[in-house]
C-alpha positions in Angstrom: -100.6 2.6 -2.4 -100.3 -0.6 -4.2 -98.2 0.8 -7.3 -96.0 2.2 -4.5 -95.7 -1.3 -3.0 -95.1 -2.9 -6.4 -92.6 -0.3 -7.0 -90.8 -1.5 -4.0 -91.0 -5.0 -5.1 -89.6 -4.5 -8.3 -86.3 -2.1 -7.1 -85.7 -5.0 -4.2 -85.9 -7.5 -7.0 -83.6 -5.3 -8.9 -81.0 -5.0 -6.1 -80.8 -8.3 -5.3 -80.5 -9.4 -9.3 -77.4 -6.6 -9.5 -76.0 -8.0 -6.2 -75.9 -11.7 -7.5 -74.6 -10.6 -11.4 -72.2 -8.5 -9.9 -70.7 -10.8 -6.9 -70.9 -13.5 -9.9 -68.9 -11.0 -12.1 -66.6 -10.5 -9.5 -65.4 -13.8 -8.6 -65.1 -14.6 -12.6 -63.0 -11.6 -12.5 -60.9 -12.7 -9.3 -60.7 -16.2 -11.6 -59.9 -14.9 -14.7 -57.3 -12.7 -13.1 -55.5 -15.2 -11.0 -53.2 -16.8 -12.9 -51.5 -13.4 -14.0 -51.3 -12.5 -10.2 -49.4 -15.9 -10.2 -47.8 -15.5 -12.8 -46.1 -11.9 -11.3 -45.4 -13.1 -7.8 -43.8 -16.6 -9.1 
């Protein structure tokens, strides 16, 4: 029972670390990609 519950632990850890690095990603992306957007619609 316990490894099960630390097994839980860990993948909920997990998911949250992938949902922060990739929102982070995301929005570096959405930077980094901005100024071409501009760039086209100017």
């Amino acid at each position: 029972m316990k490894v099960q519950e630390a097994n839980k632990g860990i993948e909920s850890k997990l998911t949250a670390q992938t949902w922060v690095i990739g929102s982070v990603g995301f929005v570096l992306a959405v930077i980094g990609l901005a100024p071409a957007f501009i760039k086209l619609f100017q």
